[in-house]
N, C-alpha and C positions, 0 to 999 in steps of 0.2 A: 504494500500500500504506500501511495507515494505521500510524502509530507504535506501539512497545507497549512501556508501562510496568508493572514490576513494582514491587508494592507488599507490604512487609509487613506483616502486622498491618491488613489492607487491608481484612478482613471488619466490621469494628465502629471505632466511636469516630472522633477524628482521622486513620485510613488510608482508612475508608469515605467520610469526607468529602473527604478528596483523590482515591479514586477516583470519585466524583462529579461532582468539577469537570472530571476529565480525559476522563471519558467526552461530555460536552457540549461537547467540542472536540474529536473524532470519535476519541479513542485506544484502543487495543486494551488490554487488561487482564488482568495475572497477581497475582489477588489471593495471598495468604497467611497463613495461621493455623494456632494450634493445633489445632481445632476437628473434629472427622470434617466431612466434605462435605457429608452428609444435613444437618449441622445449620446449613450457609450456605445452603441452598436458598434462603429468600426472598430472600437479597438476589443471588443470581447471575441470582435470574427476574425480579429490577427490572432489572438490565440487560439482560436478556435481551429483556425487552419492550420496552428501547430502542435496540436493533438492535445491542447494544456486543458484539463480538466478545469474549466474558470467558471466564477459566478460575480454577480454585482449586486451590490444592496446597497439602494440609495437612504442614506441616514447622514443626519448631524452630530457630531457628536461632542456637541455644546448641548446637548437635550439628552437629558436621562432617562426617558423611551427610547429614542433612536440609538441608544448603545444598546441597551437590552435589544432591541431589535435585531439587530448586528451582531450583536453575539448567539440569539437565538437562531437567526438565519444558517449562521455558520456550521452551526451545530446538526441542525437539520439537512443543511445539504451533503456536509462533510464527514460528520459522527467525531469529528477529532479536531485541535489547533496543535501546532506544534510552534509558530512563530508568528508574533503579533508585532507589527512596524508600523508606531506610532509617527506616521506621518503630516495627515493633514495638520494643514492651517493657514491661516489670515495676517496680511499684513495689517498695519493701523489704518482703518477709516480714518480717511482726508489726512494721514501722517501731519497732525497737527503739532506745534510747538508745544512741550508741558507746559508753558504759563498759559494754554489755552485750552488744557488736557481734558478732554468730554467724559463725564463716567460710565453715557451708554458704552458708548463705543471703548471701553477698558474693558467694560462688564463683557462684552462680545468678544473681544480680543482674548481674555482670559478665561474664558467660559470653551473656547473652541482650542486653544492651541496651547493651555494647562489645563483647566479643571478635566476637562474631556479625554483626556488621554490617562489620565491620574485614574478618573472611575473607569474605564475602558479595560486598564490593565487590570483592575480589581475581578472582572467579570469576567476577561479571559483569562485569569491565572486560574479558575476555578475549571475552566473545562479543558486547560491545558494539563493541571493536575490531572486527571483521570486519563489523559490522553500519552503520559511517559511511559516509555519500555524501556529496562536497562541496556537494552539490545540496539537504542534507536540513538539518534544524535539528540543530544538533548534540548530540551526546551529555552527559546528564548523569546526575550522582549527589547524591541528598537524601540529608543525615542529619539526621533530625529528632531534635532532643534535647528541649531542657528553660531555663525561666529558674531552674532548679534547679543549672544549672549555673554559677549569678550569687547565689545563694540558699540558706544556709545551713540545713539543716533539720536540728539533730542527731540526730533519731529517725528518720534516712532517708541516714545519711553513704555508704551502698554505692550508691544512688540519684543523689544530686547525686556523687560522684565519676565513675561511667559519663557523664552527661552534661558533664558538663565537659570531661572527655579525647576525648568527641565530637568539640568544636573541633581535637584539634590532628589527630584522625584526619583532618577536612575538609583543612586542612593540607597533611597529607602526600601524602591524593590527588591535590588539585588538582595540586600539585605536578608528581608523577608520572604522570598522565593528560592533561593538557596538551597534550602533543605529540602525541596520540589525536585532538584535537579535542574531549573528553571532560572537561566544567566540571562543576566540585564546588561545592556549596554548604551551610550548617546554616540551616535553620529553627528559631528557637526562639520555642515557646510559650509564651502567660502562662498565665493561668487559663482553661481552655478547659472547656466544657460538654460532656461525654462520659460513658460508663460508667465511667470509671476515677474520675471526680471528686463522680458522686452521691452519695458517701456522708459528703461534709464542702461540701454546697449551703448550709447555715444559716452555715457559719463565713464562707465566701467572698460569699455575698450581705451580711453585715454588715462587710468589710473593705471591699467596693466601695465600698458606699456611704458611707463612712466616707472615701472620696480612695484605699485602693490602687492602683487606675488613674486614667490623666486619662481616661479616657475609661469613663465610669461603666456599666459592663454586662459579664456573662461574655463572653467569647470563646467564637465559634460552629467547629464543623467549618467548615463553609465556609467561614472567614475564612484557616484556614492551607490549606485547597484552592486557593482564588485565589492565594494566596503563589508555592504550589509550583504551579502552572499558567504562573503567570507564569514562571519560572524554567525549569521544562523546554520550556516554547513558546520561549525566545529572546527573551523581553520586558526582560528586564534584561540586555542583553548588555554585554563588557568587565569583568567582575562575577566570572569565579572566585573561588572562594574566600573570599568573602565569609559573612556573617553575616546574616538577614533576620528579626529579632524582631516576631511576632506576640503584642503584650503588650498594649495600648492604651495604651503609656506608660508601666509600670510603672514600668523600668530606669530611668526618669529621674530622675538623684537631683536635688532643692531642698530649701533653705535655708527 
């Protein structure tokens, strides 16, 4: 029986690109999005046309129905989770300056891209427990954050606070799932080429090249798919709770 990973935010961008790499190492797949269904068609029929055992379930999971949803769905289609890749999430409505900082728009910001991932894991650690074999690769949990959570933006302060308090969420899992069999890990991204990032391509192609990374070029999906492949396959093992930055170097401060 082949593994199956639930991904949110798994239809577009950085989640599509991790379900990518997982599919080409035979894994089952419970995408997730906003989105009605009708409008993931193409890309459930790319993996469809590569044999990937896929499903989709449109939920939010800044709402505590729509995680129970999500997790129920999974259950029922799959009978099993073996790896949960907390993905999605939202940049700051209208990226306002904190002396102008709105508290809907915190409350959404923090509701979708911490609180939701936080209760998410709680739900899937329960059907993940019933789902370990000492024989199988063990259980794991992504939370993909952000080098926003290193990286001061003050017109995005509800933004880098969510990903920051990512870490100690990692933290408390691994912690506590541990004894499960069940390894937590954060991936964090640099500048990654996606839909979320099209719309400031001029600013970041002129920081690159200018030394924001050592390593002179956007960041591809695929680059944090191989990351977290590595990590739910057992590639970095002895490694809970660790930290695995996909930046090209950014984070590296010199003199």
């Amino acid at each position: 029986m082949s593994k199956v990973a639930l991904i949110t935010g798994g239809a577009r961008g950085i989640g599509l690109g991790i379900a990518r790499k997982l599919a080409q190492s035979g894994w089952s797949l419970m995408l997730n999005g906003v989105r009605p269904a009708e409008q993931v068609q193409d890309v459930l029929q790319e993996f469809s046309d590569l044999e990937v055992d896929v499903a989709y379930c449109a939920a939010n999971i800044g709402c505590s129905d729509d995680r129970t949803k999500l997790i129920e769905s999974t259950h029922q289609k799959f009978g099993r989770l073996d790896a949960l890749i907390n993905n999605a999430g939202i940049t700051s409505p209208g990226r306002k300056d904190i002396l102008e900082a709105d508290e809907e728009a915190f409350d959404k910001v923090i509701d979708i891209n911490l609180k939701g991932p936080f209760f998410l894991t709680k739900l899937a650690a329960q059907l993940m427990k019933s789902s370990r074999d000492a024989a199988e690769v063990r259980g794991s949990v992504i939370f993909v954050s952000s080098i926003s959570a290193e990286f001061v933006s003050v017109n995005r302060g509800d933004y880098c606070l969510s990903k920051a308090a990512l870490g100690m969420a990692k933290d408390l899992w691994a912690t506590r799932l541990a004894e499960f069999g069940i390894d937590v890990y954060e991936v964090r991204p640099g500048v990654i080429r996606s839909d979320m990032t099209s719309g400031v391509t001029q600013k970041y192609d002129e920081l690159i090249a200018n030394g924001l990374t050592l390593e002179r070029r956007w960041g591809e999906t695929e680059d944090v798919g191989k990351a977290v492949r590595a990590l739910v396959e057992g590639e970095i093992p002895y490694a809970t709770g660790q930290v695995l930055k996909i930046d090209g170097g950014m984070t590296i401060h010199s003199l």
